[in-house]
C-alpha positions, 0 to 999 in steps of 0.5 A, a space after each residue: 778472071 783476066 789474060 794474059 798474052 801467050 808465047 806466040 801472037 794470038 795466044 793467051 793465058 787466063 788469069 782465075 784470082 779469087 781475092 777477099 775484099 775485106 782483107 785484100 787476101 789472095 784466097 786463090 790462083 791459079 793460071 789457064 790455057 783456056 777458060 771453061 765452067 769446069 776449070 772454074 769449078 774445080 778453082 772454086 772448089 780447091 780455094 775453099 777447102 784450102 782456105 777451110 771455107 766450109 767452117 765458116 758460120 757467115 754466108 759467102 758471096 762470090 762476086 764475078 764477071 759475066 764471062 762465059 765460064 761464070 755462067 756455066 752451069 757446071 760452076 754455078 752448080 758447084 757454087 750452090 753444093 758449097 753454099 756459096 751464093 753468086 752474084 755478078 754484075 
């Protein structure tokens, strides 16, 4: 997740990018006034029914910032219903 300024000084868009980091693949993006652990969930969510994640046989690790919504519950939660394990630095 990364900002970007506003239209107006002190005001910022939030930047969600999911990227594969074998094939360098945007898997997802998508583009926020604000940054929450339920705009995260749900930007899970859509990227891997989109990309048809669930068919996968080999176990997917999602690597993340310690960013606030990251570590919110409601996201970590939703990692763990689509057998995604976290991993952060």
């Amino acid at each position: 997740m990364s900002w970007l300024p506003g239209p107006a000084r002190g005001t910022w868009f939030y930047l969600y990018l999911m990227m594969d980091v074998c094939s360098r693949k945007i898997v997802g993006h998508e583009v926020y006034e604000n940054e929450t652990g339920e705009l995260g969930r749900d930007f899970i969510e859509k990227a891997y029914w989109r990309e048809h994640l669930a068919c996968r046989k080999k176990p997917l690790v999602l690597h993340f910032d310690n960013g606030s919504p990251m570590k919110a519950a409601t996201f970590l939660e939703k990692l763990y219903d689509l057998g995604i394990m976290p991993s952060n630095s």
